[in-house]
C-alpha positions as CSV (number, residue, x, y, z in Angstrom):
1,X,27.6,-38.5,-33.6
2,X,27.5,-35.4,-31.9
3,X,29.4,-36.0,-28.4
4,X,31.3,-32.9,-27.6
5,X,29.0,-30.2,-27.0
6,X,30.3,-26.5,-26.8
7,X,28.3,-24.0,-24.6
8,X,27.1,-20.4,-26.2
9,X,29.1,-19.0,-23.1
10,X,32.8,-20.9,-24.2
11,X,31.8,-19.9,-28.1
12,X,31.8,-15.8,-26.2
13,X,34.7,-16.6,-24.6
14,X,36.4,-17.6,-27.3
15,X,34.9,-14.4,-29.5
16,X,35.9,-12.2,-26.8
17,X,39.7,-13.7,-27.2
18,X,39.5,-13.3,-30.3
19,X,38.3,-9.7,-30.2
20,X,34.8,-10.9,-32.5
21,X,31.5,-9.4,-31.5
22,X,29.1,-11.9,-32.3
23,X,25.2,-12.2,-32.8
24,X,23.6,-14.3,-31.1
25,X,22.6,-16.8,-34.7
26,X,26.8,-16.1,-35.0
27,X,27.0,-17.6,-31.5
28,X,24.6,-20.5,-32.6
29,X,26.0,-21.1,-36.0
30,X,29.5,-21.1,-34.8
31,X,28.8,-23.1,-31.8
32,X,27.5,-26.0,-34.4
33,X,30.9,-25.4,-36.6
34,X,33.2,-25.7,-33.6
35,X,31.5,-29.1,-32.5
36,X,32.3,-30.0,-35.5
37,X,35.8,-29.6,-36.1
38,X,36.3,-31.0,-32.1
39,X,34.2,-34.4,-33.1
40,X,36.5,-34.8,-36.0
41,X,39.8,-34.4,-33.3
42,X,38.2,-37.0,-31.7
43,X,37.8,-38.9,-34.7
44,X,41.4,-38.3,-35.1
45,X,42.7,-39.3,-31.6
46,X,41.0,-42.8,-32.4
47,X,43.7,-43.6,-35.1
48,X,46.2,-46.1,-34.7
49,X,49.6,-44.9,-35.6
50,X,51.4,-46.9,-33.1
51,X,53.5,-48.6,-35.6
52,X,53.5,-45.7,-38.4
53,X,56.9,-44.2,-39.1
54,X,56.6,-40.5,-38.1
55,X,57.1,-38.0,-41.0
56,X,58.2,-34.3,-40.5
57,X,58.9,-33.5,-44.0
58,X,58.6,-35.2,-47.2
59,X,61.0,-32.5,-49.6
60,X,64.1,-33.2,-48.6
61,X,64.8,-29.4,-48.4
62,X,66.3,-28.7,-45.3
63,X,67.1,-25.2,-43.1
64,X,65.4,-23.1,-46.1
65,X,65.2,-19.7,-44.8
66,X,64.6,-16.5,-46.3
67,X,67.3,-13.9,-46.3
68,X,66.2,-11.2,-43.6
69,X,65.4,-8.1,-45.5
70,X,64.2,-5.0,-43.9
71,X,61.2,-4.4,-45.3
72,X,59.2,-1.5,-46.1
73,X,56.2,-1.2,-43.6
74,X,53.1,0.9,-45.0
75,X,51.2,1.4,-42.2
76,X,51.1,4.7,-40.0
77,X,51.1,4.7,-36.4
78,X,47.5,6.0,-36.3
79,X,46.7,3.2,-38.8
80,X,48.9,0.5,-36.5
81,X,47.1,1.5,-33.2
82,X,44.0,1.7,-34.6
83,X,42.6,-1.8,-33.5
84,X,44.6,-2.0,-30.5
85,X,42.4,-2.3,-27.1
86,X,44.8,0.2,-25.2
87,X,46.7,3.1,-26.3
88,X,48.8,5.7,-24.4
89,X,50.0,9.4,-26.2
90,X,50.6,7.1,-29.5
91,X,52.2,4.2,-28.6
92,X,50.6,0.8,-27.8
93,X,49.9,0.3,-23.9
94,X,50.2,-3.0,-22.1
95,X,50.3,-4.6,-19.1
96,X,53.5,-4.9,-17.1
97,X,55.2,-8.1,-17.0
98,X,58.2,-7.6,-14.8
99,X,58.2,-6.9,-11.1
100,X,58.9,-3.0,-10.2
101,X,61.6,-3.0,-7.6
């Protein structure tokens, strides 16, 4: 029951947001998987739950939060920026999002 068909193109866009560099058999055999999991959304949007109580959580627990800890971080900068797409003089560089006046 194949009805949603994802394009090789929107399986590279969605590598190339996801910083993956993909074969083209990657491209192929991940264009199959996400058809897939989007025919079984659809599967799921044809449910009726108009009358089905909705359920957020079923413990009981409520507000359970951790304590916040500092905690140690074992990275080094040159290990932190290593993946990062645009560095500047050791820091991480990134677009500005706030109007210079």
């Amino acid at each position: 029951m194949k009805t949603t068909k994802i394009s090789p193109q929107k399986v590279r866009q969605v590598a190339k947001l996801a910083r993956f560099t993909l074969t083209d058999n990657e491209i192929h055999k991940f264009q199959g998987q996400l058809e897939t999991i989007l025919e079984h959304f659809e599967t799921l949007g044809k449910v009726q739950v108009e009358d089905v109580e909705a359920t957020y959580q079923t413990t009981g627990i409520k507000n359970a939060c951790r304590d916040d800890k500092r905690q140690h971080c074992s990275l080094t900068q040159k290990e932190a920026l290593q993946n990062a797409p645009n560095t500047q003089k050791g820091y991480f560089k990134v677009k500005g999002i706030l109007p210079e006046n």
